[in-house]
C-alpha positions as semicolon CSV with decimal commas, in nm:
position;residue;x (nm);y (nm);z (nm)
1;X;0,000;0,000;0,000
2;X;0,314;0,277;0,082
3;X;0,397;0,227;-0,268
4;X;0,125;0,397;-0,392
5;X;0,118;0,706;-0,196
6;X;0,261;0,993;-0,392
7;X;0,408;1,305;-0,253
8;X;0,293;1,601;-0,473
9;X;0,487;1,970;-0,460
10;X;0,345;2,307;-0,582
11;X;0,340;2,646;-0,482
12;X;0,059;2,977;-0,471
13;X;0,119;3,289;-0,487
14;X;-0,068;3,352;-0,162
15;X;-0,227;3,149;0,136
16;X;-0,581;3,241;0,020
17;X;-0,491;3,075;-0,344
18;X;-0,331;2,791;-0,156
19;X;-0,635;2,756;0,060
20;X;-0,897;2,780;-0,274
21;X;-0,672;2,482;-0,439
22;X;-0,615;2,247;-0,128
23;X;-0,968;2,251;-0,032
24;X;-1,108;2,239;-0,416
25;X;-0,847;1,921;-0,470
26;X;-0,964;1,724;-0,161
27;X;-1,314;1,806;-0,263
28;X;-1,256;1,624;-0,569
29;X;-1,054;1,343;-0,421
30;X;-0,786;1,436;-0,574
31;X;-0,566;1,432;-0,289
32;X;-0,636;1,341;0,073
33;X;-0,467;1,649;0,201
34;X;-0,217;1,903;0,158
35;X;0,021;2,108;0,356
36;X;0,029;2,463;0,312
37;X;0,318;2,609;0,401
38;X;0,360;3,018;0,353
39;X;0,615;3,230;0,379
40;X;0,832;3,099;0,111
41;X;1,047;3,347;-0,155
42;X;1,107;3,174;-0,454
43;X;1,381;3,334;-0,706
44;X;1,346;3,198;-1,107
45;X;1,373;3,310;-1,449
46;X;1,067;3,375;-1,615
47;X;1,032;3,453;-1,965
48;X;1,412;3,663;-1,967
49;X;1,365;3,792;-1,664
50;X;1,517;3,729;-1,305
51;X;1,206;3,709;-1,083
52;X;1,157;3,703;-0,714
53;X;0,802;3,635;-0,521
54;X;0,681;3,568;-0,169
55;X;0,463;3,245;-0,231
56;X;0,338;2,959;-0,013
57;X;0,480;2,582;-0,073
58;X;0,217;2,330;-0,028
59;X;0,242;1,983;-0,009
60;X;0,006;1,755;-0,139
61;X;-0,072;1,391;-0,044
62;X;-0,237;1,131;-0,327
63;X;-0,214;0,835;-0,437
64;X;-0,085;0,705;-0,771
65;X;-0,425;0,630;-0,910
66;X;-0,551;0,970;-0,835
67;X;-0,273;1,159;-0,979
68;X;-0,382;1,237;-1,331
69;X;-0,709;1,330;-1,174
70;X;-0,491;1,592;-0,924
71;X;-0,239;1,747;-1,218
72;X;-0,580;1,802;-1,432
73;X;-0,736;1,987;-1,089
74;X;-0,476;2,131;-0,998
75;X;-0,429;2,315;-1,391
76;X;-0,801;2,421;-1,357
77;X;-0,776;2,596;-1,013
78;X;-0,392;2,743;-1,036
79;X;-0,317;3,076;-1,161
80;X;-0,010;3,054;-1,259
81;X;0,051;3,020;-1,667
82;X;0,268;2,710;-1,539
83;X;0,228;2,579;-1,185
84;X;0,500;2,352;-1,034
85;X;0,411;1,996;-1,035
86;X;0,682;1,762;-0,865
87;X;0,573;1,422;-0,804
88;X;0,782;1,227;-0,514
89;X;0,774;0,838;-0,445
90;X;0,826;0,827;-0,095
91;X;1,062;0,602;0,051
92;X;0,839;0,441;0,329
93;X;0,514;0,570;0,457
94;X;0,350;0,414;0,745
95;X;0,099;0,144;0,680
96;X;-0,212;0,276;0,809
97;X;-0,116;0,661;0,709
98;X;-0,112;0,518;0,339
99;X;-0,449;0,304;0,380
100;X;-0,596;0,652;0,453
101;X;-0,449;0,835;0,181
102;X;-0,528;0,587;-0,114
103;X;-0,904;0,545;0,081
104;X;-0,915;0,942;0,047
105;X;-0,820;0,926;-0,307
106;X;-1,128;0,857;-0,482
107;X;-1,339;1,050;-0,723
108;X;-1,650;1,228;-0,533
109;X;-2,000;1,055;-0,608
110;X;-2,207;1,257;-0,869
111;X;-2,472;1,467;-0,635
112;X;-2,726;1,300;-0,903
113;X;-2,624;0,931;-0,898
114;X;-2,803;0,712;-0,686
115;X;-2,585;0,424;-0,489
């Protein structure tokens, strides 16, 4: 089961925007959580140009099965022209901790489906 908890990173360009995409990718099972972490500068080139930005880094937890689901989520609620998407296998992750996140990890029912 650890091997198919994924490790997602990304970053907003302010803890309301990290808020709006957390919540919106859990929503959609997406992710079972994420980590938002603000107070980050980040220093890049963009486009030419030397670029510096106070953002927040935010950690997302998935599994492998939801992460096309996640990278097309995340593209519809980021910003950013080109958001960072960096996908880490984790080495270990406890057994139970991964049970939840792969449980968490599945796509919300349709609020017009009937079970």
């Amino acid at each position: 089961m650890s091997d198919e908890v994924r490790l997602v990173l990304t970053t907003a360009p302010d803890l309301e925007v990290a808020r709006r995409i957390v919540r919106g990718l859990v929503e959609a099972g997406a992710c079972a959580c994420g980590t938002i972490l603000p107070g980050a500068t980040s220093i890049y080139r963009w486009q030419g140009v030397l670029e510096e930005a106070a953002e927040c880094q935010v950690v997302l937890k998935c599994s492998q099965a939801s992460l096309g689901r996640l990278q097309e989520c995340l593209s519809a609620l980021h910003p950013y022209e080109l958001p960072e998407v960096i996908v880490l296998d984790p080495v270990e992750v406890e057994a139970r901790y991964a049970q939840w996140v792969v449980a968490q990890c599945v796509a919300p029912l349709d609020a017009g489906s009937s079970a």
